[in-house]
N, C-alpha and C positions, 0 to 999 in steps of 0.2 A: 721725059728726061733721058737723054741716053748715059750709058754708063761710064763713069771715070775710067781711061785707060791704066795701067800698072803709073805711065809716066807722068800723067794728069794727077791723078794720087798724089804719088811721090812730091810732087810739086806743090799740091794744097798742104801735105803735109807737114815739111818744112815752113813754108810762109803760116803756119797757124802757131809752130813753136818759135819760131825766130821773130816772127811782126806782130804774131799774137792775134791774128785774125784768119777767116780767110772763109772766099767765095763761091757754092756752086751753084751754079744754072740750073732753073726750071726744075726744081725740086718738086712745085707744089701742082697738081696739075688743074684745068681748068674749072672742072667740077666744085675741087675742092676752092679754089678762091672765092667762087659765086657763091657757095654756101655761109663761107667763111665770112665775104662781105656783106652778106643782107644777114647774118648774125652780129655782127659788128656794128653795124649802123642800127639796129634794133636798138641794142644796148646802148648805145652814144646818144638816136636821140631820145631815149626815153628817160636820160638822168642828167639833173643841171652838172654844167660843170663845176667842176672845185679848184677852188681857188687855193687849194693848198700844194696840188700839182699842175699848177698853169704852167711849169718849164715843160713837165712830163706832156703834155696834154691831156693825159687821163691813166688810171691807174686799175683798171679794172680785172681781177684776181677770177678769173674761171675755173672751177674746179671739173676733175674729168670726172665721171659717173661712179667708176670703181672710187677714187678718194671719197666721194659724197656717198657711198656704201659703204666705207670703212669708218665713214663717222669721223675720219678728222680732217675737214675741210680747212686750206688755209682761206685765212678771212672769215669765218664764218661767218659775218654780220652783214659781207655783203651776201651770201645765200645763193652765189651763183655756180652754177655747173652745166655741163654739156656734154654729150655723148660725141660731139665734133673735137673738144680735148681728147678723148680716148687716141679716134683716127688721128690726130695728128701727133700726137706721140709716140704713137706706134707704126707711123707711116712708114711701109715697106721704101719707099725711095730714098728717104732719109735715112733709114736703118743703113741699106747700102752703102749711101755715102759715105755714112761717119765709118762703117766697116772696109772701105777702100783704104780711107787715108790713114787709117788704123788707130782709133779709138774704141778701146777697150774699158770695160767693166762699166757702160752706161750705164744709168738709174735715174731715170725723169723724177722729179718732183712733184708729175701729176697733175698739172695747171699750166693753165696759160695765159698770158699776163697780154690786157689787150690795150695798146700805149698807141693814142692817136692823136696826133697834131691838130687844133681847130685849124680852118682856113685864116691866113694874118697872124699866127701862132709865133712867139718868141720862140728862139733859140735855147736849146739845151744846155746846161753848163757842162766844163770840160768834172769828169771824174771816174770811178774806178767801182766795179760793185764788188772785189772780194769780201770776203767777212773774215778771214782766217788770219788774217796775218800778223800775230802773236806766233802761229803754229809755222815748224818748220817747214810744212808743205809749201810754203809763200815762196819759200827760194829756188824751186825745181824748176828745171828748164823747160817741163812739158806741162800741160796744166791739168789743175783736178777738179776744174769748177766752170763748167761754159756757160754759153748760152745761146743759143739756138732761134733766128731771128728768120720770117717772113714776112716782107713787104706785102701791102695788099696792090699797091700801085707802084707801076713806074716809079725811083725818085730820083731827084735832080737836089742842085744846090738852090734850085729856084722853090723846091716844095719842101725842104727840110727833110736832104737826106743824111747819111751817115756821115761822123767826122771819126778820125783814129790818128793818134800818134803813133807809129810802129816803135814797136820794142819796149814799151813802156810799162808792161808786165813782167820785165827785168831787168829795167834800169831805170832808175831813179832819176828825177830831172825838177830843176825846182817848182816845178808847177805841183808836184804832188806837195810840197811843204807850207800850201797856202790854200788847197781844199780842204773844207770843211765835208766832214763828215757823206758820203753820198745821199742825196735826198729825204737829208734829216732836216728840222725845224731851222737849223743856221742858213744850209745852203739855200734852200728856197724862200729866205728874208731878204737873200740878197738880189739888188739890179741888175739890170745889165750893164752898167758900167764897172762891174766888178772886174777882177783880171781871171777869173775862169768862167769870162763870156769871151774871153777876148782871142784875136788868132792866132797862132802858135806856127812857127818856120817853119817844123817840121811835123806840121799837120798833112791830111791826105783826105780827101772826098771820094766817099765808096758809094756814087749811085749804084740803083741796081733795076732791074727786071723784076714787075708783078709776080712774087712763085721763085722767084733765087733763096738761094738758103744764104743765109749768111751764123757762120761761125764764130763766138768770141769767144779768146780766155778771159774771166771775169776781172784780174788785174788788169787786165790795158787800158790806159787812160782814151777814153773817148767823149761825143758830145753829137749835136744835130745841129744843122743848120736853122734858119727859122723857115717856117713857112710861110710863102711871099705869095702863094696862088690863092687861089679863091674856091679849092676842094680841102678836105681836111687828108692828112695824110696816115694813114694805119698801119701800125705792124702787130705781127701776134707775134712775145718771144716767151719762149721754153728755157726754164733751167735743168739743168744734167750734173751729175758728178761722177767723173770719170778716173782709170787710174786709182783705184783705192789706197790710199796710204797704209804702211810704207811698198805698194806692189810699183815694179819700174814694167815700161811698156817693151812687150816682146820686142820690138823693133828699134831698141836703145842699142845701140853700138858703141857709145862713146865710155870714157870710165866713171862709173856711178858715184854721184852726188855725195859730199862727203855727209849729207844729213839724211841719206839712206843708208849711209853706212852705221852711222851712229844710231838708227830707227830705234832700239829698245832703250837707248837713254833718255829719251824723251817721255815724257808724261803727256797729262791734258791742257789744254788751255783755253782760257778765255775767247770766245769773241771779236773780233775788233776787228773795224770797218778803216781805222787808218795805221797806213803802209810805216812799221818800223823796221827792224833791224836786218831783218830778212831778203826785205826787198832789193835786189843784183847781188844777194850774197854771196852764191854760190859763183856768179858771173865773178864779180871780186878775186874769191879766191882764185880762181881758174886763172 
């Protein structure tokens, strides 16, 4: 990977807070893919699939060595860990990255989540993975919740690559008022003739390069294509949380959020996977 320039930065930067996503090249290097794939394919073919994540194609929670030392392994039941979670959490390229375009106060959750399309695999439904959005943090313009995405392969629209609506992590639009809940027991009862399989105007197609990092804010409504080839399609993605609330990011120049300003009037709050009062609120007011 060679290194983002100041103006390269700059550029990923804005497109992660304004589109709520955004792309870097050859992050991962070759070593690590080969490892990363004959890890991945162990675990694929050695466990049926589930029929409860046939959108996702597979939902497989790996924990890195230090969490599986600390004794709180997420998932515990599936019982998986690897010392290959550590390296890629820690991966010096990555680090760089995210410290280009200036992402500040990371803290991995330690796992890596290995989400693999079968070959002939249906498409993913459109949805949102924050959890917070009760909490004022939902309405900031930069985000505090990503997620950290590498392809094992090429993808195309022909092998179920990525789908994204820009802007949709701060503006509301009626497709979020008719998801159910992300990858809870509703959405995955439903068909695909539902209306969050269906295309959307201002959809966009993010293939990428084997080893590209791909960055989400965890608000932005996104989805997959399906997979139409006859190889299964693999990504490994990492959650972060960045930006600690209420801390605003060194390189904010604009006048601060009026629910950073209000920061000690606020308490705790609930949970919640679906988008209320929060969501473009701060866009609103402004």
């Amino acid at each position: 990977m060679s290194k983002l320039s100041p103006v390269e930065a700059l550029v990923k930067r804005e497109q992660l807070v304004r589109d709520g996503f955004c792309i870097i090249p050859g992050v991962l290097d070759d070593s690590m893919l080969e490892r990363w794939i004959e890890y991945s394919d162990s675990v694929l073919d050695a466990t049926p699939h589930n029929p409860d994540t046939k959108y996702q194609g597979s939902d497989f929670h790996i924990n890195s060595r230090r969490r599986y030392l600390r004794g709180d392994m997420h998932r515990p039941d599936l019982g998986l860990w690897s010392p290959l979670v550590d390296e890629l959490v820690d991966l010096p390229a990555a680090d760089e990255a995210c410290e280009a375009i200036g992402i500040e106060g990371k803290e991995s959750d330690d796992t890596v989540l290995i989400l693999s399309k079968p070959a002939q695999g249906p498409a993913l439904y459109w949805h949102q993975d924050f959890m917070e959005w009760d909490h004022p943090k939902a309405s900031l313009p930069w985000p505090t919740r990503i997620f950290l995405s590498y392809y094992l392969v090429d993808t195309t629209v022909e092998n179920g690559c990525l789908r994204a609506i820009p802007g949709t992590h701060l503006k509301r639009i009626p497709l979020h008022d008719i998801l159910p809940a992300a990858h809870g027991p509703e959405i995955q009862a439903l068909d695909t003739s539902h209306p969050v399989f269906a295309d959307h105007p201002d959809a966009i197609d993010l293939p990428v390069k084997a080893g590209d990092l791909v960055i989400n804010d965890a608000r932005l409504l996104h989805a997959a294509h399906a997979n139409r080839s006859n190889q299964r399609r693999t990504l490994l993605l990492q959650w972060h949380s960045i930006f600690p609330w209420p801390g605003v990011p060194s390189w904010w120049a604009r006048p601060l959020p009026e629910v950073i300003q209000r920061a000690s009037e606020f308490g705790s709050y609930e949970m919640s996977r679906i988008p209320g009062k929060y969501l473009g609120a701060e866009r609103a007011a402004g």
